[in-house]
KOLMITI-857882 format. One record per residue (C-alpha): x, y, z; residue number from 1. Coordinates in nm, 4 decimals, always signed. Each point is the difference from the previous one (the first is absolute). Layout:
<pts>
{px:X, py:Y, pz:Z, nr:NUM}
...
</pts>
This chain:
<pts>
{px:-0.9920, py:-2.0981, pz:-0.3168, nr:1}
{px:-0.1201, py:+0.3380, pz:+0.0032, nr:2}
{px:+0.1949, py:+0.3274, pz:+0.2325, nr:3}
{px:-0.2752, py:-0.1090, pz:+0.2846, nr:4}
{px:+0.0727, py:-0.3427, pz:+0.0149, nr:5}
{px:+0.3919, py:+0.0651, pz:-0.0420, nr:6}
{px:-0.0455, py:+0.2522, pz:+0.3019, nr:7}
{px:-0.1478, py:-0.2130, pz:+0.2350, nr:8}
{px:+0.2109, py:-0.2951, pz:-0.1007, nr:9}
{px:+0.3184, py:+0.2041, pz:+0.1244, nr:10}
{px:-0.1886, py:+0.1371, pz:+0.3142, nr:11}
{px:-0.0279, py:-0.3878, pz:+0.1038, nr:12}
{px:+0.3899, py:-0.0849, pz:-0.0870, nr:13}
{px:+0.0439, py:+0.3460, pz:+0.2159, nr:14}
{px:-0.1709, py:-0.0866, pz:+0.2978, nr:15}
{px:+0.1936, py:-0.3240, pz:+0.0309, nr:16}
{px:+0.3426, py:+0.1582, pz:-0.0094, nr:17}
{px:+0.2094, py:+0.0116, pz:+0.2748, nr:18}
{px:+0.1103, py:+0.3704, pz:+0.1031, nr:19}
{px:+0.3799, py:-0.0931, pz:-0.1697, nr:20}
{px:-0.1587, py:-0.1169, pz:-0.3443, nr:21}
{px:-0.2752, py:+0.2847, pz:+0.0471, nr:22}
{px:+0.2755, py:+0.2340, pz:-0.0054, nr:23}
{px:+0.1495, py:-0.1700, pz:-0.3203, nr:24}
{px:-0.3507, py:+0.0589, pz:-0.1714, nr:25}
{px:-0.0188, py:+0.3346, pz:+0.0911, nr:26}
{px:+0.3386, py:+0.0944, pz:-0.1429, nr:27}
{px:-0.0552, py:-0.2024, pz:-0.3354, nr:28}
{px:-0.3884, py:+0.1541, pz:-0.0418, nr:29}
{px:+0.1595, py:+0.3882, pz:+0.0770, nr:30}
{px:+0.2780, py:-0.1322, pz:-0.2715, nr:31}
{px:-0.2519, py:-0.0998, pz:-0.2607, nr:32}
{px:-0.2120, py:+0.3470, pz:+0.0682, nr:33}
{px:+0.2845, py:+0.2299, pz:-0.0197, nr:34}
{px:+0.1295, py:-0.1873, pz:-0.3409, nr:35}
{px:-0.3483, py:+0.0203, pz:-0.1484, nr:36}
{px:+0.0241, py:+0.3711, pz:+0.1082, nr:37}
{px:+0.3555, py:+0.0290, pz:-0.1709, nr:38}
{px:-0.1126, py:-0.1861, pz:-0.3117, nr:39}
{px:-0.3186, py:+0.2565, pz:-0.0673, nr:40}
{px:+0.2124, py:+0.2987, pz:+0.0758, nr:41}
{px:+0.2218, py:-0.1322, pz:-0.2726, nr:42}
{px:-0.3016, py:-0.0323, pz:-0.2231, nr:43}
{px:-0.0806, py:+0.3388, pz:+0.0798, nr:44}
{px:+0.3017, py:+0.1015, pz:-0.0849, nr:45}
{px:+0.0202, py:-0.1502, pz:-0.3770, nr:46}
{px:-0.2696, py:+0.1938, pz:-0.1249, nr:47}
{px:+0.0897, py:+0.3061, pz:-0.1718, nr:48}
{px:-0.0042, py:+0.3370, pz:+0.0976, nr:49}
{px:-0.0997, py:-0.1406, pz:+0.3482, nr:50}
{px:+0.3671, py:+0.1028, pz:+0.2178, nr:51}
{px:-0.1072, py:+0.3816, pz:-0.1610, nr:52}
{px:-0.3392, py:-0.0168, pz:+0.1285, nr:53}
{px:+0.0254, py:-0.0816, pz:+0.2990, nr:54}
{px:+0.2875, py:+0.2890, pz:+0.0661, nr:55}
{px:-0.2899, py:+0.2079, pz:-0.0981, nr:56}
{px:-0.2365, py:-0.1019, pz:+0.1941, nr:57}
{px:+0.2835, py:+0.0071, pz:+0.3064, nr:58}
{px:+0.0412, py:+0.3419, pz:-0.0387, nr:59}
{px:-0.3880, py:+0.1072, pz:-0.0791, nr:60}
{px:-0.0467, py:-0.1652, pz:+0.3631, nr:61}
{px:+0.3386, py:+0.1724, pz:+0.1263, nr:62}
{px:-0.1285, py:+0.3452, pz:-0.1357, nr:63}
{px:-0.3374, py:-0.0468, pz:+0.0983, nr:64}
{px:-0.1296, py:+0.0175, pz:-0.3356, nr:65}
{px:-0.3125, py:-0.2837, pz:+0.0940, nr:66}
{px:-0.3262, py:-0.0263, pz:+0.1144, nr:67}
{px:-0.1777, py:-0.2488, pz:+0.2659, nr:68}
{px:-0.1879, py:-0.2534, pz:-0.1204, nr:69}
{px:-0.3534, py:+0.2207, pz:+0.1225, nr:70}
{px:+0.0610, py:+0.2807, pz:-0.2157, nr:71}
{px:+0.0455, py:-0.2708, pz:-0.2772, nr:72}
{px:-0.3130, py:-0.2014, pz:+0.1514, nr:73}
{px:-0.1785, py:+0.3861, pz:-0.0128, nr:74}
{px:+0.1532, py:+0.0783, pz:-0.3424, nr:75}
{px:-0.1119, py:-0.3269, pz:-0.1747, nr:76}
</pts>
């Protein structure tokens, strides 16, 4: 079963939920989405040098030390 077919199979078990169970769905989906979330931040997180680099690029944005994406569209 491909992501399209898995999609629509769980928009037909959604629309026959009652509002209690539809509730229970929503609150298990938002669980698995913020895990997933949690689970690539902590891959993120494992590679090396990455914690450093992103202070970096916190404080480049902090200090204004970026451009918009247009002059980078213009520039390249």
């Amino acid at each position: 079963m491909n992501t399209v077919e898995i999609r629509q199979q769980i928009q037909e078990y959604v629309n026959k939920l009652s509002p209690e169970r539809l509730l229970v769905a929503a609150d298990f989906l938002a669980y698995l989405a913020e895990r997933e979330d949690n689970e690539a931040t902590e891959e993120l997180l494992k590679i090396e040098g990455f914690k450093e680099a992103l202070a970096k690029a916190k404080k480049n944005v902090e200090e204004g030390k970026v451009i918009s994406v247009d002059q980078l569209q213009r520039k390249y």
